[in-house]
matplotlib code that plots the C-alpha trace (Angstrom):
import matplotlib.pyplot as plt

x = [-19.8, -18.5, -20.0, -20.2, -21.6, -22.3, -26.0, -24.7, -22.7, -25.4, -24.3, -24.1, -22.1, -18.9, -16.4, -13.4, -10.0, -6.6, -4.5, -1.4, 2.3, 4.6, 8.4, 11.6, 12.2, 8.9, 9.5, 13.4, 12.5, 9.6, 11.4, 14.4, 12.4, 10.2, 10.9, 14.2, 14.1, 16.5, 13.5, 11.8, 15.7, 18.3, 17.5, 20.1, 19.7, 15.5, 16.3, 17.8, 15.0, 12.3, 10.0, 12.4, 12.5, 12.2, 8.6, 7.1, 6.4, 2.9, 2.9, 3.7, 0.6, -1.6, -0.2, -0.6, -3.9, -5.0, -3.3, -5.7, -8.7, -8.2, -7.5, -10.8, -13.1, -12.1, -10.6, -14.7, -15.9, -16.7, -14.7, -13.5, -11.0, -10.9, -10.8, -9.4, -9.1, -11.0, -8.7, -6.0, -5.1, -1.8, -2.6, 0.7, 3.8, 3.9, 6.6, 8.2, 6.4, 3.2, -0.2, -2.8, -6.0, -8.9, -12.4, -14.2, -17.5, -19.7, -20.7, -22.7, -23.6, -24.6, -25.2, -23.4, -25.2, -23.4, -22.1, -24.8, -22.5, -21.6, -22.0, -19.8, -19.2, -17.9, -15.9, -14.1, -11.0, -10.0, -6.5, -5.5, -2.4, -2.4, -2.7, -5.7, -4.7, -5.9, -2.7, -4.1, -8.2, -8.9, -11.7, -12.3, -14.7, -14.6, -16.3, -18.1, -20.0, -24.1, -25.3, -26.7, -25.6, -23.3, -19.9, -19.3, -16.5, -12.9, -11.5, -8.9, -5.1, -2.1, 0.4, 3.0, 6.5, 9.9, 12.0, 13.5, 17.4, 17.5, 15.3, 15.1, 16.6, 14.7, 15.6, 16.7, 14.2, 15.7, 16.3, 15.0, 13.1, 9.9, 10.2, 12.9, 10.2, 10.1, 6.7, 4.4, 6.4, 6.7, 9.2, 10.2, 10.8, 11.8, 10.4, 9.7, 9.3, 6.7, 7.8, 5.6, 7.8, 7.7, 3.7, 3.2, 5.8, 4.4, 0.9, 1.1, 2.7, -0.3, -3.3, -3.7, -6.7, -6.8, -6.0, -2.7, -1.6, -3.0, -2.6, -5.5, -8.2, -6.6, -7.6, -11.0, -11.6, -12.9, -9.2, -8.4, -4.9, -2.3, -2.0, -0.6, -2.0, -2.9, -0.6, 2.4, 1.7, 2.1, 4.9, 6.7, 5.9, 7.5, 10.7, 11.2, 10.3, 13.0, 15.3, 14.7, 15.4, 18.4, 19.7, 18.8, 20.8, 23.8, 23.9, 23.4, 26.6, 28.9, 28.2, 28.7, 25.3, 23.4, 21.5, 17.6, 15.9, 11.9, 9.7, 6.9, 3.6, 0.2, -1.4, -3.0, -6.2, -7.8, -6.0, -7.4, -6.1, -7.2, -5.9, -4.8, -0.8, 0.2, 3.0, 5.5, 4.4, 6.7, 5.3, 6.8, 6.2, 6.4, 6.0, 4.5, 4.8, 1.6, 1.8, 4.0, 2.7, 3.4, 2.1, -0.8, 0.6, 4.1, 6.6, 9.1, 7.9, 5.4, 3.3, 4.2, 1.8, 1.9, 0.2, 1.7, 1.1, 2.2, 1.9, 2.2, 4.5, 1.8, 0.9, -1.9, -2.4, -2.8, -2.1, -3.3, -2.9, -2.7, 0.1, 2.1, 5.1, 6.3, 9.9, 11.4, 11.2, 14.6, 16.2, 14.0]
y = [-20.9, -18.5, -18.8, -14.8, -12.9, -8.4, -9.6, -11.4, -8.7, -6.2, -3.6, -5.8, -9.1, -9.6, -12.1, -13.0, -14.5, -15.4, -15.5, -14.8, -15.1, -12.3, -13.3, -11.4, -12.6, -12.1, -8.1, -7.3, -9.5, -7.4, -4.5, -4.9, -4.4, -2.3, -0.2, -0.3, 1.9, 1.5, 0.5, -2.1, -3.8, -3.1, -4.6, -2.3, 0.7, -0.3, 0.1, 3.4, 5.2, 6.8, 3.6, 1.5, -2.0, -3.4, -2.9, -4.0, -1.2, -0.1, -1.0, -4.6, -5.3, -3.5, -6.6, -9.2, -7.4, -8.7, -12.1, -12.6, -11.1, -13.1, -16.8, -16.1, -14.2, -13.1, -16.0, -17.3, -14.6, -12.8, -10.7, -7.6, -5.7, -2.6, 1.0, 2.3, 3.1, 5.5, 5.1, 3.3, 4.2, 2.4, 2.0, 0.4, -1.2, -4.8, -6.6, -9.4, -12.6, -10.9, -12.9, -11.1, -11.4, -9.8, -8.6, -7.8, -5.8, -4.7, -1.5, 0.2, -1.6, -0.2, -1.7, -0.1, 2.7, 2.1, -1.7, -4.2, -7.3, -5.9, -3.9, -2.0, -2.8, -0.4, -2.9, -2.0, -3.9, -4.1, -5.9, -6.7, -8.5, -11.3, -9.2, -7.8, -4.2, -2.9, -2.3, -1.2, -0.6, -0.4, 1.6, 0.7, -0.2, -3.2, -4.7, -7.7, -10.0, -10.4, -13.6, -15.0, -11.8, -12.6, -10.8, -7.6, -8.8, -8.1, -4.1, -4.8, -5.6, -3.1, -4.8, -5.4, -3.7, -4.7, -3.3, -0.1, 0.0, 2.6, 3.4, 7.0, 7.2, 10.6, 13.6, 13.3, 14.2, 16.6, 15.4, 18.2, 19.5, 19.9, 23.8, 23.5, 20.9, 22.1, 22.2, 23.0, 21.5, 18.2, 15.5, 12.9, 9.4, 7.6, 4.8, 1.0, -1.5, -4.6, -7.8, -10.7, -13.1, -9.9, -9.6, -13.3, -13.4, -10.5, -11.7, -15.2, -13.8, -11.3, -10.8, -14.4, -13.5, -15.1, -12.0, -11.4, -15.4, -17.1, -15.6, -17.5, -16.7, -12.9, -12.8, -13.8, -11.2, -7.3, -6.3, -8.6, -9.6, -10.5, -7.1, -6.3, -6.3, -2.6, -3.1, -3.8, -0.5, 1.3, -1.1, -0.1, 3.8, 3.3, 2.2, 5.0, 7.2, 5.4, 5.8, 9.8, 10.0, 8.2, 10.2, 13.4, 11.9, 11.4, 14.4, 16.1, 13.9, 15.1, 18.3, 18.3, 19.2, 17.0, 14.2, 14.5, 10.8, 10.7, 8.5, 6.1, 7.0, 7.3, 6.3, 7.8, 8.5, 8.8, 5.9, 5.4, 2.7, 4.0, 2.0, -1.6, -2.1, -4.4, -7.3, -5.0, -1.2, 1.1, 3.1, 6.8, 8.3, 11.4, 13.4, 16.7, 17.9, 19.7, 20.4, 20.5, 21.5, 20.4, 16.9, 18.4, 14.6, 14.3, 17.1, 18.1, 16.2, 17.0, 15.6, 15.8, 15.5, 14.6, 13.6, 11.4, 10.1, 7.3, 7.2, 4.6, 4.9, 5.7, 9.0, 7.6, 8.2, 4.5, 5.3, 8.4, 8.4, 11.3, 10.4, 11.4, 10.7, 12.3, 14.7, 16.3, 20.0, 22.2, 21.4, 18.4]
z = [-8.1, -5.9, -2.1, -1.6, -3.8, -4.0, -2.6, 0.0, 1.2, 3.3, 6.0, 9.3, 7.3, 9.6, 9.7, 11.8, 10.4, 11.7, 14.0, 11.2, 12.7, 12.0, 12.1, 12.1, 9.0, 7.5, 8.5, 7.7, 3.9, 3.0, 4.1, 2.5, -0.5, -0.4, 2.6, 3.8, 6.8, 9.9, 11.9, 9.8, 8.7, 11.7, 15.1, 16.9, 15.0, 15.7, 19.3, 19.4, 17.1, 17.9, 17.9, 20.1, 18.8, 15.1, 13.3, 10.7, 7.2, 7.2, 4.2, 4.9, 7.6, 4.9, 2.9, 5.7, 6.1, 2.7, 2.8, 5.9, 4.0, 1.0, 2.2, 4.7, 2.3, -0.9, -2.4, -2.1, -3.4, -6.4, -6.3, -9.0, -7.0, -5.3, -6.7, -3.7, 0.2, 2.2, 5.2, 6.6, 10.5, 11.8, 15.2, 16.8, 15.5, 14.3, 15.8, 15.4, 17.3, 16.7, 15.5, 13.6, 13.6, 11.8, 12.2, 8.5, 8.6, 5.8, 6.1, 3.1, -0.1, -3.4, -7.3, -9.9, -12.0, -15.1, -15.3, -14.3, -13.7, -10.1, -7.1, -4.8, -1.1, 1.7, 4.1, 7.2, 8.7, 12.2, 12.5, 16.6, 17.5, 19.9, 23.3, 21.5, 20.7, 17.5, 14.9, 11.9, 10.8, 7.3, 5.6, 1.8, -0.9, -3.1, -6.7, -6.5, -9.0, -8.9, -9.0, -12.4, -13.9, -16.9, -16.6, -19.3, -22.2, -20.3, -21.3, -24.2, -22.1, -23.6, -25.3, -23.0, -23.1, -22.2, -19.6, -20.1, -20.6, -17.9, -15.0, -14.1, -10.8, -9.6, -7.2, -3.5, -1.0, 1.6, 5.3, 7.0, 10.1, 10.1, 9.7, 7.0, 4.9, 1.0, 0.7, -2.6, -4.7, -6.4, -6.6, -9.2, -7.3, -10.1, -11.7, -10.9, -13.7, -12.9, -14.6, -14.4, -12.1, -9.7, -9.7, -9.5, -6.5, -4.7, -5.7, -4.4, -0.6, -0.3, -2.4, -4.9, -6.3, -10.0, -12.2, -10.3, -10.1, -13.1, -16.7, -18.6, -15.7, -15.6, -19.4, -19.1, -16.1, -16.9, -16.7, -19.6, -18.5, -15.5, -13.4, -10.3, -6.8, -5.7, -2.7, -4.9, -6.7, -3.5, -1.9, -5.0, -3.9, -0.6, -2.4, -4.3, -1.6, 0.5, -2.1, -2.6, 0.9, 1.2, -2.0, 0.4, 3.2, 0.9, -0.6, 3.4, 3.9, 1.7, 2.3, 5.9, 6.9, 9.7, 8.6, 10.3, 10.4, 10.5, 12.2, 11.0, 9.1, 11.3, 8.1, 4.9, 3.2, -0.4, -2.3, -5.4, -7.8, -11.2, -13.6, -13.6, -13.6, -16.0, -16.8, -18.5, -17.3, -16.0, -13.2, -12.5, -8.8, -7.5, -4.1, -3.1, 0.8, 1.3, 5.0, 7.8, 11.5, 14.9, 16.6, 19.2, 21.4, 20.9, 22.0, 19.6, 16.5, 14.0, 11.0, 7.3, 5.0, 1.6, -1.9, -4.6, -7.4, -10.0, -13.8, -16.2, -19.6, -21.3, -19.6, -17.8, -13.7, -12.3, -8.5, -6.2, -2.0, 0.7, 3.1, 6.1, 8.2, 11.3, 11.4, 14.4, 14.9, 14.8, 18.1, 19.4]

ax = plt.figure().add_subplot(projection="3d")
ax.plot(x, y, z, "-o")
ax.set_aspect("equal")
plt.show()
């Protein structure tokens, strides 16, 4: 019986977890795979950037984030998943040596109106290093089970598919100024294939809830099968994105033009996981720049912002977020 259940979990329920060591290692190996930027993978080029020193992906403390979340709270609780994030604000970098710790407070509540088995909780995360200095806060809701309340039959689990003979590698991404950005217009990223060793590895680092580590309990749940964490889904976003940029940089290369190198992401907004990622699914990602105007606190860069998607081989939108990243202006 789980020790946290949805009516356990009223506005004003906090709990603090950690502290979580962050190594080197721990930053340049996520990186490598899912965000290969000079800054999270190459100590000397790190130093030279605009963030001075190596740092850890966003992407990776939203991971570390959960990791801390579920070995204090979520692993004894009822726990159904998320749908999605209000708002994620990265505050300052992670670097290596750093210890995390977290504060979790419940912040609105609510049953569901149309599946009686669970509620839906509005959490907020606030992650500090160990000086104390906030990193990263976290806004999102959550699914949980009520107590003596029999669970609805699990949704019917696609067959699964093998790995396509070919991955579509996608366009390259431009490496402009900010005034030079292509904006209004969407790009193909490519596609990332989720095999089952891949969900269980990523699953068992970060979020080991059962229905992304154990197959049998996965089938019994309501998403009827093994599926991927929703931080996987968008780790595997990053990649492509990295990937569309660096095909940008190449092609700047060869023609002779100058090569422009961004900086970090302040953080995004409006991520909605809408469908469960399966063992076997092929996810396709795209970009579309939406906005690019000048930083009102930092001379000579700007903000890019952005929407993307990602969609399943079956047509079907699994993955939604509004992002951003910071560019230099022409002649910073």
């Amino acid at each position: 019986m789980p020790r946290y259940c949805f009516e356990d979990l009223t506005p004003g329920f906090r709990l603090d977890f950690g502290p979580l060591p962050v190594s080197r290692d721990d930053i340049v190996g996520f990186a490598r795979e899912f965000d290969p930027q000079s800054f999270h993978t190459d100590e000397a080029a790190a130093e030279k950037s605009f963030v001075g020193g190596l740092i850890a992906s966003g992407w990776h403390t939203c991971a570390l984030g959960m990791r801390l979340v579920a070995d204090g709270f979520i692993l004894q609780s009822s726990s159904m998943g998320s749908p999605g994030i209000e708002e994620v604000r990265w505050l300052r970098p992670v670097r290596p040596g750093d210890a995390l710790s977290m504060r979790m407070s419940v912040t609105e509540s609510r049953p569901s109106g149309s599946k009686p088995d669970r509620g839906f909780v509005r959490v907020l995360l606030e992650i500090a290093n160990g000086a104390g200095q906030p990193v990263m806060t976290q806004d999102f809701w959550a699914m949980f089970g009520r107590r003596g309340t029999p669970p609805l039959p699990p949704r019917p689990r696609p067959p699964e598919e093998q790995t396509p003979a070919d991955l579509p590698e996608g366009e390259a991404l431009p490496p402009a100024c900010l005034e030079d950005m292509p904006l209004n217009r969407p790009f193909d990223l490519g596609a990332h294939h989720f095999t089952r060793d891949d969900i269980l590895r990523f699953a068992r680092a970060f979020d080991p809830q059962p229905f992304h580590v154990d197959e049998a309990a996965a089938a019994q749940t309501h998403f009827g099968g093994l599926c991927a964490s929703g931080w996987h889904t968008a780790a595997a976003w990053m990649k492509r994105m990295v990937a569309a940029r660096d095909r940008g940089r190449m092609l700047a290369l060869e023609r002779g033009e100058p090569v422009v190198e961004g900086g970090p992401s302040p953080g995004f907004r409006d991520l909605q996981w809408l469908k469960p990622v399966y063992a076997g699914d092929t996810i396709r990602y795209d970009v579309t720049l939406t906005e690019a105007r000048p930083s009102r606190t930092r001379p000579g860069w700007g903000v890019v912002s952005h929407t993307a998607t990602g969609t399943n081989q079956r047509g079907e939108a699994v993955f939604r977020f509004a992002g951003a990243w910071l560019a230099p202006s022409r002649g910073a």
